[in-house]
N, C-alpha and C positions, 0 to 999 in steps of 0.2 A: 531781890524781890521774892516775896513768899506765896506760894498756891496753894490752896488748897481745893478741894473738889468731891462734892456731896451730889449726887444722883436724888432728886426730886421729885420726878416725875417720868412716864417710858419717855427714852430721846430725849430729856430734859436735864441741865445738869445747873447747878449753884454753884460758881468759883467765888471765893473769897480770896481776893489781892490784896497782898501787904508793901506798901513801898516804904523804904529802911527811913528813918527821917532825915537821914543825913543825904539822899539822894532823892527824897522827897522835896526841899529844903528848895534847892535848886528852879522847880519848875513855878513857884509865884513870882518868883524874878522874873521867870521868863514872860510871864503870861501881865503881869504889871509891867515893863516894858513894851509889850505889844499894847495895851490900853495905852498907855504915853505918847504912842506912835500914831495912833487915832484919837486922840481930844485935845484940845489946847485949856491947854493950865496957865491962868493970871501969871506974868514976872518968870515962866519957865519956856525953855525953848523945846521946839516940838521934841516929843521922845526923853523929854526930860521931867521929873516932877518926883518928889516924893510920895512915899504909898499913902501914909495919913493923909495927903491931900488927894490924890485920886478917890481913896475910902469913902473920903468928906465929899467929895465932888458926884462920885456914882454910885455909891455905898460899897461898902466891906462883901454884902451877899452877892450883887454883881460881879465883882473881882474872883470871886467864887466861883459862881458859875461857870465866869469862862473860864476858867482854870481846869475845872470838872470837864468841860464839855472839849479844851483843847487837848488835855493829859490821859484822860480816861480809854479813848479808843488806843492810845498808843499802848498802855499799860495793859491794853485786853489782849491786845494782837498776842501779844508778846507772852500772856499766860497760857491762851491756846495755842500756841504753837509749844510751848515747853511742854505742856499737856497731851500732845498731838490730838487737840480735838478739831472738829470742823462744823463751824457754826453754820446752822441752816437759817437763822433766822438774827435780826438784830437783835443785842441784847439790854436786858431791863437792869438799869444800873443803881441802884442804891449805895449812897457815900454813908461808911459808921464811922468815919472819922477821919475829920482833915482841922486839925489844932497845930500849931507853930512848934516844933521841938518833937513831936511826935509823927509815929507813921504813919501815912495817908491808908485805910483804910476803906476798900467797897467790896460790895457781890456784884456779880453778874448774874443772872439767870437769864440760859439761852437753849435755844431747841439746837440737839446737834444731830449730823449723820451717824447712823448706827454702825458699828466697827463688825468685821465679822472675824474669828481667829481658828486658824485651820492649823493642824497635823500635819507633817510632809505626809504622811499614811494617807489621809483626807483626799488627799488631790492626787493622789498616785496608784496606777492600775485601774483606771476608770475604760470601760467596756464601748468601744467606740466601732462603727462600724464606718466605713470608708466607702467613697461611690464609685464603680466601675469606671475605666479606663478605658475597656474596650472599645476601639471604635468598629462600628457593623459597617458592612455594605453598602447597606440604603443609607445610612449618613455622608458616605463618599459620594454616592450616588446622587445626593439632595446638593451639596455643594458643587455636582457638574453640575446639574442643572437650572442651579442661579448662573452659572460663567456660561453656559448656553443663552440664558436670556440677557445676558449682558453685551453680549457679541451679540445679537439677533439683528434681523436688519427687518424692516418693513415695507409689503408690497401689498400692491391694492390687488383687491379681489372684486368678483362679481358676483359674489352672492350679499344676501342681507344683513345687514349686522348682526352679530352675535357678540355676548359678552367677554370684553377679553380685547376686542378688535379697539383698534385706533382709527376714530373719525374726526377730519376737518371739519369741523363748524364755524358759522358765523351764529355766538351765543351772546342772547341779550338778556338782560336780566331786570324789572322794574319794579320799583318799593314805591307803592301808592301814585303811579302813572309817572314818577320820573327814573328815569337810567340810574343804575347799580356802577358805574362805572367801576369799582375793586373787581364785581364779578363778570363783568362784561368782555368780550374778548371779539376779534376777526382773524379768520384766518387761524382760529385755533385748533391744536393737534390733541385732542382730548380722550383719552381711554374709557372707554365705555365697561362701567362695574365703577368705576373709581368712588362714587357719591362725591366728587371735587364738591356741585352746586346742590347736595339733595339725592335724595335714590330715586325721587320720580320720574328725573330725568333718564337716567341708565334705562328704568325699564322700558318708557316709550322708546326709546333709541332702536332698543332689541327687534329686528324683524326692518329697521326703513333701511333704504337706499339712499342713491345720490340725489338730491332734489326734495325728499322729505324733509316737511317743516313740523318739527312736534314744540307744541304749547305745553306749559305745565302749571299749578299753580302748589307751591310747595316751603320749607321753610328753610333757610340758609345754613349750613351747618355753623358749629360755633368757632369754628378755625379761622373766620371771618371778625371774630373781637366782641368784644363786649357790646358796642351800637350795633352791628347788622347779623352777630350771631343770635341763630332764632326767631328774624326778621320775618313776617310773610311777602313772598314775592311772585312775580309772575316770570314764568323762564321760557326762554323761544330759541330753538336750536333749527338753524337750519344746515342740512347734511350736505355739503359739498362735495365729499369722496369719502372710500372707505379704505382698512390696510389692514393689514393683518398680519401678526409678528411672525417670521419664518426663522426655525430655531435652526445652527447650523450642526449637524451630524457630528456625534461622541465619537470622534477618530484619531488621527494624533494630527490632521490639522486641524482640530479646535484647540491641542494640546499647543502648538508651534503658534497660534494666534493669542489665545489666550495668557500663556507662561512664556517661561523662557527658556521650558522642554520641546524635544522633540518628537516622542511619545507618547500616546495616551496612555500608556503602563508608567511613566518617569511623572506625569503631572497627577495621575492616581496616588502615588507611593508620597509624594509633597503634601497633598490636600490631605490626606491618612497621619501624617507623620504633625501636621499644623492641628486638627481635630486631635489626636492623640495630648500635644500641647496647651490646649485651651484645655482641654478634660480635666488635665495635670492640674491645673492652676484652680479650676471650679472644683475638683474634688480637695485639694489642700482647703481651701476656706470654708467647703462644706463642714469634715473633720475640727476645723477648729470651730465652728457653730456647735459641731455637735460635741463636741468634748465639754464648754460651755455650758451649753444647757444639760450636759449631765451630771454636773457640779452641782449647778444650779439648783435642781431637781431635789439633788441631798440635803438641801438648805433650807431652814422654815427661819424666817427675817419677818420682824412685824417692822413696816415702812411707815414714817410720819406721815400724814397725810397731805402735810404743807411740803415733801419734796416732790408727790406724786402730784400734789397741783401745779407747783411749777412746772416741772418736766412736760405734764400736759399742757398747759398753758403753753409753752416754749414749741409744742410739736404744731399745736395749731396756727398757732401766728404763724412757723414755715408755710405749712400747707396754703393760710392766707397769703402771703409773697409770691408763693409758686405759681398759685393760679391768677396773681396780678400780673406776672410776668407772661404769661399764656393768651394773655390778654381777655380776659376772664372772672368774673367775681367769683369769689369761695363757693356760693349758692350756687353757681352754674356749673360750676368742676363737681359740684356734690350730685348734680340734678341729673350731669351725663353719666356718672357713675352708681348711679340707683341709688345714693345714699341721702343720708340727713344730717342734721348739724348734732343729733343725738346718736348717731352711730356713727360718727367724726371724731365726737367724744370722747367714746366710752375706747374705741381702737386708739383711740391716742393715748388713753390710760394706760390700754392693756400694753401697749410697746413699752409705755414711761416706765411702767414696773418691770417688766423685762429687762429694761437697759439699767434703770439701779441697783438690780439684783448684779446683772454682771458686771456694773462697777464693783459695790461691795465685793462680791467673792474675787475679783481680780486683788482689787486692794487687798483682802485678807490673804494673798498668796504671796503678794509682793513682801506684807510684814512677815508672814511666818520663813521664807527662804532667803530674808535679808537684802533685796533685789534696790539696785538705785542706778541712779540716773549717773551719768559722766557727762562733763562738760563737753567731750567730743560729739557723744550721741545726739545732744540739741544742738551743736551747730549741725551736725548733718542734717537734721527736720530741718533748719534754717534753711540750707543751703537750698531743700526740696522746694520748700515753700518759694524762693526768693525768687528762682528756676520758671516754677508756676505762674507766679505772678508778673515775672519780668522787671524784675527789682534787685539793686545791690543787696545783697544778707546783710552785708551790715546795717543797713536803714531797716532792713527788717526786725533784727534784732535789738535795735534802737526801742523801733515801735512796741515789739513783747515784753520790752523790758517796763516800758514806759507806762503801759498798759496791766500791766502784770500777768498778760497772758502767756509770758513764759513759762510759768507756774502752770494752767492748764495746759503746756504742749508738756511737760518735762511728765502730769499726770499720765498723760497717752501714749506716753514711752514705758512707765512702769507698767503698766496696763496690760499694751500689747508685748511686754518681757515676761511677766506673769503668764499670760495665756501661752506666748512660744511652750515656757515649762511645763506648762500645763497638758500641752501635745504633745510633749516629749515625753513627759512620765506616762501617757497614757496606753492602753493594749489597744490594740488598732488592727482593726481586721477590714480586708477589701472584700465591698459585696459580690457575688459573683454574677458576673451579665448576662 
């Protein structure tokens, strides 16, 4: 099979495929066979029949067709790939020639992804600045004092409430004079600040005692779902007793309760040495962000505009899922976040071209340094994935293969080899804290 490939239009290319006719020759057999297998021919048994009579029975251009329309994707696949192009959009197939004896002849014209092709130079000594490591004080300091309020115990007081305290109520809550029951509770242990039912509640709270009854009339928050977030309701809390959280003393026995030191110098030097650790990891992925977008940066790429639709397209429908899953319409995740379905948009664009750019420049690092995938590398993503899901790898890999999204994992492997290299070759300096 012969390609050839003529640039048309930006991102647009015209293949011309030739298939030899002696293996052209082959596929009207196959595709007259398959019509035999679905019609029945006078005097022949199913799957059986000569072509002049199929011709005669559906016509000659029928036979054709399906010929064209079963032979043709196969015969594309197979140019673009020899080609290494990667088609963004279906392509417009025009037959110049399918006669008996002679090579089946069409074009393709297809929009495809733009390639980019880099220099080792290009992508090496890029100016990267790295994020402190340091851990301070007051970060050690912040992490005693969540393990202080995690050990805390609670004892009632005799003064007023104040924000912050834990008050038992019996809390009723009513939607057009019937019970809330989701929001309704007895006997509940409710933290005052929280807005669990509303912030109007919290504030009447502030200042009553045991035996105070405060009424509210306020709006449900949306944590409550899509039917009773943002409901109006009427809220009645009546205060039963008050507590107030009592933290216990930074000494080494919070260290001896809390850990499995005996010191509070031995469980300082763990929580320092774990902050030090997460730093590690958040500054490595800053670094390859930024290495990335300094690439990136070097790069002027004009983007089709049908990949930037999709990709957008593809970010909003997430965002529609997530907030179905939140129990929540899209409009109401957008209404709590001050946003609009026109500034949903336009930030889903601006990511989509973000993320295209750093596929391009990844791929164009993977071509220029040679970089490929080993059959070991995707079973290990297998093995991740199968781990995650709780599933044999091998059903896993059944299914990628099946699906052909092995092909997209085997991409996210070149991708992220590319970018390792890409931090490797780069000048990396740590900012100072």
């Amino acid at each position: 099979m012969e390609t050839t490939v003529e640039t048309t239009a930006p991102h647009t290319v015209k293949l011309t495929v030739e298939a030899p006719a002696d293996e052209f020759g082959k596929e009207p057999d196959r595709t007259y066979r398959a019509i035999a297998n679905e019609i029945k021919i006078p005097r022949f048994r199913k799957g059986k029949g000569h072509r002049q009579i199929i011709d005669t029975q559906i016509g000659r251009e029928t036979v054709l067709d399906q010929f064209v329309s079963s032979s043709v994707p196969g015969y594309f696949r197979k140019a673009v790939a020899e080609e290494d192009l990667a088609p963004i959009t279906e392509p417009d197939v025009d037959v110049q020639q399918i006669e008996p004896g002679k090579p089946f002849v069409f074009t393709a014209t297809v929009e495809v992804r733009p390639r980019l092709s880099f220099e080792e130079a290009d992508y090496s000594g890029l100016k990267v600045t790295k994020p402190s490591m340091v851990v301070s004080d007051d970060e050690v300091d912040e992490w005693l004092e969540r393990l202080r309020e995690r050990f805390s115990e609670l004892e009632p007081v005799g003064r007023p409430i104040q924000e912050g305290d834990f008050a038992t109520i019996d809390l009723t809550v009513l939607r057009g004079g019937e019970k809330v029951e989701q929001a309704s509770r007895e006997d509940y242990l409710y933290q005052v600040g929280s807005g669990e039912v509303g912030e109007k509640l919290d504030v009447e709270l502030v200042g009553g005692r045991p035996g105070t009854i405060v009424k509210v009339s306020d709006q449900l928050p949306d944590r409550f779902g899509e039917e009773l977030g943002g409901a109006a309701v009427q809220v009645t809390a009546l205060v039963k007793d008050v507590k107030a959280r009592k933290l216990p003393p930074v000494d080494d026995e919070l260290a001896k309760t809390a850990s499995e030191f005996d010191t509070l110098d031995e469980l300082k030097g763990d929580l320092r040495k774990r902050l030090e650790e997460v730093k590690e990891r958040e500054a490595t992925s800053e670094v390859r962000d930024r290495a990335l977008q300094a690439l990136i940066d070097t790069v002027d790429v004009d983007l089709p505009e049908s990949l930037i639709d999709e990709e957008t397209e593809h970010r909003i429908l997430h965002a529609r899922e997530q907030a179905e899953r939140m129990g929540v319409g899209l409009e109401k995740m957008l209404e709590l976040q001050g946003w609009d379905e026109a500034r949903l948009r336009q930030d889903s664009r601006d990511h989509a071209v973000r993320a295209i750019k750093s596929d391009l420049v990844l791929e164009g690092i993977a071509r220029s340094a040679s970089l490929e995938v080993t059959a070991e590398e995707i079973g290990a993503e297998i093995s991740v994935l199968a781990q995650a899901y709780g599933r044999d790898p091998k059903a896993v890999a059944k299914d990628l293969e099946r699906t052909g999204q092995v092909v997209t994992l085997a991409g996210d492997i070149i991708r992220s080899k590319a970018l390792d290299l890409l931090v490797e070759r780069a000048d990396i300096q740590t900012e100072e804290s």
